[in-house]
C-alpha positions as CSV (number, residue, x, y, z in Angstrom):
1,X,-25.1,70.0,67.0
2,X,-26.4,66.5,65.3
3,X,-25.3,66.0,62.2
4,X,-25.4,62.9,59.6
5,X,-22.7,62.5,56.9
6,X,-23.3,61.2,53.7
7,X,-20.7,60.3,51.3
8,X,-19.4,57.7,48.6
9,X,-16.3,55.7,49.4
10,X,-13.2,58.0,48.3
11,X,-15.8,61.5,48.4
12,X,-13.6,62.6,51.3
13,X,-15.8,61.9,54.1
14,X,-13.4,61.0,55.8
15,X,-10.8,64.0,56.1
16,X,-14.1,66.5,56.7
17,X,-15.5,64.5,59.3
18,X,-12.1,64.8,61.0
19,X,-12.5,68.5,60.5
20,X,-15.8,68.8,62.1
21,X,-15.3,66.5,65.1
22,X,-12.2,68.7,66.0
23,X,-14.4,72.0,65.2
24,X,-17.3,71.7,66.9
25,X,-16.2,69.0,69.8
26,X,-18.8,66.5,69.1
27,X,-17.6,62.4,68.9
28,X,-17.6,61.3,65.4
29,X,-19.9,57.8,65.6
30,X,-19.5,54.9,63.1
31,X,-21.1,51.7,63.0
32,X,-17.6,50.0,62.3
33,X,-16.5,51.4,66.0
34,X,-19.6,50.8,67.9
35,X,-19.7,46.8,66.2
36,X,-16.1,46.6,67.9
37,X,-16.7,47.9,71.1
38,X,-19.5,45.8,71.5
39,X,-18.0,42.8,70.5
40,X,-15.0,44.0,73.2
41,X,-17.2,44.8,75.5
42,X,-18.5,41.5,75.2
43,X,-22.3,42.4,76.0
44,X,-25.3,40.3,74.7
45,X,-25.5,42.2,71.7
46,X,-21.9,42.2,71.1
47,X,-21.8,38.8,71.4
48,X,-24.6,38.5,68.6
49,X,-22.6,40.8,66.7
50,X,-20.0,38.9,66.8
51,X,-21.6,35.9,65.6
52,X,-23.0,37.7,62.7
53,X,-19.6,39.0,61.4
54,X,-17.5,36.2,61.9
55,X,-20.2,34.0,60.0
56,X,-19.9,37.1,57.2
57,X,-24.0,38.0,57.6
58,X,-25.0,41.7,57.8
59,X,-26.0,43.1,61.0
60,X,-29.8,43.7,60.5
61,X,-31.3,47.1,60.8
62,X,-32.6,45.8,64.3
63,X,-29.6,45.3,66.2
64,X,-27.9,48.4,64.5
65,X,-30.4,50.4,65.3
66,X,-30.7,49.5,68.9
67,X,-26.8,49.5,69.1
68,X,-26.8,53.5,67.6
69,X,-29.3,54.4,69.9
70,X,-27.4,53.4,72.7
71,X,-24.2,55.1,71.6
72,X,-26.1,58.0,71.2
73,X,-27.4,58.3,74.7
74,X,-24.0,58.2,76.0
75,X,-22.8,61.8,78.2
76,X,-20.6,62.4,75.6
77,X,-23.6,62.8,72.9
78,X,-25.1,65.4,75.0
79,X,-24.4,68.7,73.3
80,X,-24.6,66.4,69.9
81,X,-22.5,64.2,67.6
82,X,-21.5,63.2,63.6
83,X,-23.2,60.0,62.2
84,X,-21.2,58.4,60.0
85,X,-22.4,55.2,58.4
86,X,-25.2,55.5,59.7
87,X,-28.3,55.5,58.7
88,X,-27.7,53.1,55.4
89,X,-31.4,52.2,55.3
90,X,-35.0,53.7,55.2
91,X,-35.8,51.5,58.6
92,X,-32.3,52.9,60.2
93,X,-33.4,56.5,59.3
94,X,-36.3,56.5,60.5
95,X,-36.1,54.5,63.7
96,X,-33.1,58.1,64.3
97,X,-35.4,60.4,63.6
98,X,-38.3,58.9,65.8
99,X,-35.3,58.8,68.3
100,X,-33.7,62.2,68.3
101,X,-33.1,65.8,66.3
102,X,-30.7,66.2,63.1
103,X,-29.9,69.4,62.4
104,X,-28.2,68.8,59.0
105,X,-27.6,65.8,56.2
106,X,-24.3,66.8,55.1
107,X,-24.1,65.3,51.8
108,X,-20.6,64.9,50.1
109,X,-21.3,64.4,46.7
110,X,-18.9,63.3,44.2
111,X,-19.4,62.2,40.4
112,X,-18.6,58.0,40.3
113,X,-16.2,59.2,36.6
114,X,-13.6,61.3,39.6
115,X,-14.2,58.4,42.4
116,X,-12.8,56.0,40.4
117,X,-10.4,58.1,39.3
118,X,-8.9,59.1,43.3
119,X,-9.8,55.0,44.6
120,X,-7.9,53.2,41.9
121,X,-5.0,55.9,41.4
122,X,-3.8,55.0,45.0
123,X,-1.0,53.2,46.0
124,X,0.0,52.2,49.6
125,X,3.8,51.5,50.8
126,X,2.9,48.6,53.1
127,X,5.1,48.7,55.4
128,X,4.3,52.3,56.2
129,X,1.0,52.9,54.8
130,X,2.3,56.1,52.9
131,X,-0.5,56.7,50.2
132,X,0.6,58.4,47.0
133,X,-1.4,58.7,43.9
134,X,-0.6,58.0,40.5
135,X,-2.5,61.6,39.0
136,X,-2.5,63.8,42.0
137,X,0.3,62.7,44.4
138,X,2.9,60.5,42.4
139,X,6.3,59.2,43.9
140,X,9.5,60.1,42.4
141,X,9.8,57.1,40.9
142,X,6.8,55.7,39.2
143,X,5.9,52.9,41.8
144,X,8.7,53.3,44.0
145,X,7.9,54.4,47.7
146,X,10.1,57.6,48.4
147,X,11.9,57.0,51.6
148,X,12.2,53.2,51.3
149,X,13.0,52.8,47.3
150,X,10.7,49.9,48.2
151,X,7.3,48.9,46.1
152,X,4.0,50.0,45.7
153,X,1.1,48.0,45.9
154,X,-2.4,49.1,44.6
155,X,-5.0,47.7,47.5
156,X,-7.9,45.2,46.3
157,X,-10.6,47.7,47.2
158,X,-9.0,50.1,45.4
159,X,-9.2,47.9,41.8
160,X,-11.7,49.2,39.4
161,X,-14.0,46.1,39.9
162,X,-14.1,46.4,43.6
163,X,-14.6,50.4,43.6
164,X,-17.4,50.4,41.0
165,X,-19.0,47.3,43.1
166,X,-18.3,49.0,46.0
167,X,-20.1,52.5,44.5
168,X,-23.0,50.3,42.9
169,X,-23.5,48.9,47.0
170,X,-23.7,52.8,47.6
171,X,-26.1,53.7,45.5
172,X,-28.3,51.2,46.0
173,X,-28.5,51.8,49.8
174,X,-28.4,56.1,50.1
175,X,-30.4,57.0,46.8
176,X,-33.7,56.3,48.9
177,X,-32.1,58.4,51.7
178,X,-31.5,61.1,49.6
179,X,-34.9,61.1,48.3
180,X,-35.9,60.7,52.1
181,X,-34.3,63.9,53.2
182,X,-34.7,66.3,50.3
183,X,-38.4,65.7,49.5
184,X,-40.2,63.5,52.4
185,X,-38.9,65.5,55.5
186,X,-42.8,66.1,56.0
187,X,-43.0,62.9,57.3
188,X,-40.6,63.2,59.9
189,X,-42.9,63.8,63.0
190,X,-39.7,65.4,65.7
191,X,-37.5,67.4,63.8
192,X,-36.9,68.3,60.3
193,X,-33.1,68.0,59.0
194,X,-31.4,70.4,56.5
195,X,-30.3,68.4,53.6
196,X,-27.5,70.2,52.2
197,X,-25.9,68.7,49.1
198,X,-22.0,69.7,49.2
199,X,-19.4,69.5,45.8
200,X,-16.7,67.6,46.7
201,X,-15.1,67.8,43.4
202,X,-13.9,70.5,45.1
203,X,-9.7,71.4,47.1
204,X,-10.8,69.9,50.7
205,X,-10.1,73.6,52.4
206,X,-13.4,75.0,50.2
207,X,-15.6,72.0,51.7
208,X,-14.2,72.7,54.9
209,X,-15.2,76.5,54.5
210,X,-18.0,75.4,53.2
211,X,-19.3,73.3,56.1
212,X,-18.2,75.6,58.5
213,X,-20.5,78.5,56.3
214,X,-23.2,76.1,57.5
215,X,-22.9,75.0,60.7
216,X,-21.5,78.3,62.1
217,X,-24.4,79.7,60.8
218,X,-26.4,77.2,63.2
219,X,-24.2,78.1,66.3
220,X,-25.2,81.6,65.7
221,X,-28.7,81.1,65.7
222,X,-29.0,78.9,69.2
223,X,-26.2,81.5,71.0
């Protein structure tokens, strides 16, 4: 199964691509990871990757592209894997689907009002990195950490400047992507993706079943 997840910072992408790596054994794939093990493995293009970070440029869609494809071809991509991060632009999505099948864009969509609200709720014990939130999970003691009776500490990126710059960066770069897989999937000349568009205003345990409606529904039809 080859799947691409979509998702704002703070939608939740992050706990239900957890679930679906452990669900349907397939490697969850991030740009972040594959920069870092290239710049470990010290290859030619992690050594250009390197360059480009510690200089603070982006990685142009060449080089991530080329370094994707690569991951991708790897043995344990064979019965499929969870994109996540990637693709960010028109080129990157493109240059995949030229490359291989999708079978779904899972799309965690989340109103920027309730992001906001979860990103700059948080606070982080730092010597433990126990994450309580001031709405939905508070301490005890209103900024205490439980165990330690020590501070909490509300993380730059989760300030409301930061998060609505960091959600403006979003938008910019997946509205064309969204508009790429719900209404131009005509122009994709190997395999057409499912674009499915999931609330993640949502508890997490209905967007898990929710997922799982979908992609078990998949399994089915290839047994």
């Amino acid at each position: 199964m080859y799947l691409i997840l979509l998702g704002a910072p703070g939608a939740g992408k992050g706990t239900q691509a957890q679930f679906i790596k452990a669900q349907y054994q397939i490697p969850q794939i991030s740009t972040g990871d594959i920069f870092r093990a290239a710049i470990k493995d010290e290859s030619p293009l992690g050594r250009e990757v390197k360059t480009l970070v510690d200089s603070g440029q982006l990685v142009p869609d060449n080089l991530v592209i080329q370094l994707v494809l690569d991951r991708i071809k790897q043995p344990d991509c064979k019965n499929g894997f969870l994109l996540d991060g990637f693709p960010r632009t028109l080129k990157q999505a493109e240059a995949l689907h030229d490359a291989t099948p999708i079978d779904y864009v899972i799309d965690i969509d989340v109103p920027h009002d309730e992001i906001i609200k979860r990103l700059t709720g948080r606070r982080i014990h730092p010597g433990s990195g126990r994450i309580y939130h001031t709405e939905y999970q508070p301490p005890q003691v209103e900024g205490i950490d439980d165990v330690t009776g020590e501070p909490l500490i509300q993380r730059l990126d989760d300030t409301e400047e930061t998060v609505c710059k960091r959600l403006q960066i979003y938008e910019a770069q997946t509205a064309p992507l969204k508009s790429f897989y719900q209404h131009h999937l005509n122009t994709l000349q190997k395999h057409n993706p499912v674009y499915v568009r999931i609330d993640g205003t949502k508890p997490k345990d209905e967007i898990k079943n929710n997922i799982s409606s979908i992609l078990d529904h998949k399994e089915a039809q290839n047994e």
